[in-house]
N, CA, C and O atoms as CSV, one atom per row, in Angstrom:
chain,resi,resn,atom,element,x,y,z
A,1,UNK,N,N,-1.444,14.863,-14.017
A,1,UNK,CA,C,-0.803,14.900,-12.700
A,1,UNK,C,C,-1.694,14.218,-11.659
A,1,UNK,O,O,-1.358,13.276,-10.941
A,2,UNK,N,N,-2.622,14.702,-11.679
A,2,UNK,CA,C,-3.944,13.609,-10.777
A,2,UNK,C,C,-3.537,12.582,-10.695
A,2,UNK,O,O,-3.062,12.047,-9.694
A,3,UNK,N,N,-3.743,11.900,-12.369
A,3,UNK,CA,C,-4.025,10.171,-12.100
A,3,UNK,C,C,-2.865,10.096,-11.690
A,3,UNK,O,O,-2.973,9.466,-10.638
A,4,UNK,N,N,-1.424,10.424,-11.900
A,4,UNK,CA,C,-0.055,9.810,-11.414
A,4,UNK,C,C,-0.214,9.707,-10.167
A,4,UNK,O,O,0.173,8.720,-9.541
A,5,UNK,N,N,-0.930,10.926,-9.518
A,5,UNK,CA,C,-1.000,11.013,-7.287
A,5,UNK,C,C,-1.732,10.025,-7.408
A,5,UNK,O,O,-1.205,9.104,-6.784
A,6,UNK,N,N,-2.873,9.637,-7.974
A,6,UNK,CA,C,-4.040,8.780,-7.154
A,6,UNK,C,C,-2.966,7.582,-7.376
A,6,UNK,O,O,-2.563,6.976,-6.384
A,7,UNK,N,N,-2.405,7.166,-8.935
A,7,UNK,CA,C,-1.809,5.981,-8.698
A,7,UNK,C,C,-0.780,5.602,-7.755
A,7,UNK,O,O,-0.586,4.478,-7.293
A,8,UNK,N,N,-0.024,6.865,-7.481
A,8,UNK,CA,C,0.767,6.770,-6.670
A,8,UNK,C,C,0.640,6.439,-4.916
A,8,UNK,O,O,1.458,5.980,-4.119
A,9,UNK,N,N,-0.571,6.839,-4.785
A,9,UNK,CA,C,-1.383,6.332,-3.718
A,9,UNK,C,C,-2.050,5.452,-3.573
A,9,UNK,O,O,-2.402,5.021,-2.475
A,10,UNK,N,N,-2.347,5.026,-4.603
A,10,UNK,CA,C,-2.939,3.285,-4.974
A,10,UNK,C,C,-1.837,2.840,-4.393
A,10,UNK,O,O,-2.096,2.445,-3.257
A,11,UNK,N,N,-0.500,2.709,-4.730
A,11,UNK,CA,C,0.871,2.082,-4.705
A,11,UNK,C,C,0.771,1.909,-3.234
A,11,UNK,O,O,0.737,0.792,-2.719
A,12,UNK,N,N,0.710,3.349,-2.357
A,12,UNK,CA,C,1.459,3.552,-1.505
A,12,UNK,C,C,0.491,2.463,-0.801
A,12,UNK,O,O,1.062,1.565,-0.182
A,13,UNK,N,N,-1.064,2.459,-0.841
A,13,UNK,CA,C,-1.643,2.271,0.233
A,13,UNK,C,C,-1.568,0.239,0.254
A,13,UNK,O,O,-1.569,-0.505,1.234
A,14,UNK,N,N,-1.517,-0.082,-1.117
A,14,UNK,CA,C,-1.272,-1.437,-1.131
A,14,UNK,C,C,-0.382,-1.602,-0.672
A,14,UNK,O,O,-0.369,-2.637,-0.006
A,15,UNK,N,N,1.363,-0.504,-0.680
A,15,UNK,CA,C,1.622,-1.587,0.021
A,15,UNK,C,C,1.831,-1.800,1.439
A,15,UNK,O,O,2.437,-2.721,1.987
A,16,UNK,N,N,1.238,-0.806,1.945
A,16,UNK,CA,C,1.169,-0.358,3.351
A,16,UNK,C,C,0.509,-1.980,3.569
A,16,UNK,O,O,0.974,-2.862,4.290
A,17,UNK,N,N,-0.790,-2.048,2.649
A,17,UNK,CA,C,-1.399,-3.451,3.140
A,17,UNK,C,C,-1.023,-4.665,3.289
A,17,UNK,O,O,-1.336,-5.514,4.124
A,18,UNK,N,N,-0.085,-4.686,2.109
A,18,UNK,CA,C,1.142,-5.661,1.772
A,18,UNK,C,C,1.564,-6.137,3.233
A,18,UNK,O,O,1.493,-7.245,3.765
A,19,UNK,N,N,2.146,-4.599,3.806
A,19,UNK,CA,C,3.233,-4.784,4.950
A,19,UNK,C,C,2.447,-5.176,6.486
A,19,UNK,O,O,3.014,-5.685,7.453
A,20,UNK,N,N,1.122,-4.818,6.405
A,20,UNK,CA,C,0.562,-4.451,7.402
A,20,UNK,C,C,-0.293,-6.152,7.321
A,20,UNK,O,O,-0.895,-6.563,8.313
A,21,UNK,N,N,-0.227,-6.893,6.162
A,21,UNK,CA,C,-0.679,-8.313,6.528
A,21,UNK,C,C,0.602,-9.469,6.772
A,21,UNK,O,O,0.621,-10.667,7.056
A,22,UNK,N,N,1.336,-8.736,6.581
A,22,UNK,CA,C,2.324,-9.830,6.686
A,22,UNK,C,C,2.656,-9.540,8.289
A,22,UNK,O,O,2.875,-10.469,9.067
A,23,UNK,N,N,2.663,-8.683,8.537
A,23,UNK,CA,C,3.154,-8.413,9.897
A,23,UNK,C,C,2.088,-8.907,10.633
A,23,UNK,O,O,2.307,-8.752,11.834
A,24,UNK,N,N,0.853,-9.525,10.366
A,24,UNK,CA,C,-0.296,-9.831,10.932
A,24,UNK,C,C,0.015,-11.036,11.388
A,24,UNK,O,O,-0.223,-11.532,12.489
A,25,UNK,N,N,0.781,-11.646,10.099
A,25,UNK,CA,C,0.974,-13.137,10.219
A,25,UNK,C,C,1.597,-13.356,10.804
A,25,UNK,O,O,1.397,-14.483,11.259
A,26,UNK,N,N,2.411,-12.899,11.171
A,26,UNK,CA,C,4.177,-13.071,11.908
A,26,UNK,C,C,3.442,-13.394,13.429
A,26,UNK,O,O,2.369,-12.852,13.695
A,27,UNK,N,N,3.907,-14.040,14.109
A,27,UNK,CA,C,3.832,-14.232,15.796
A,27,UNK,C,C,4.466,-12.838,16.638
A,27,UNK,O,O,4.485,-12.815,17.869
């Protein structure tokens, strides 16, 4: 159950980063 949360928070936080660089780029 652990590793599924941590991965699942791996997930979440990439793609927070995902979202949070693209929106960087944007004007």
């Amino acid at each position: 159950l652990s590793e599924a949360l941590a991965h699942n928070s791996a997930s979440m936080i990439n793609t927070a980063v995902a979202v949070a660089s693209s929106g960087v780029s944007q004007p």
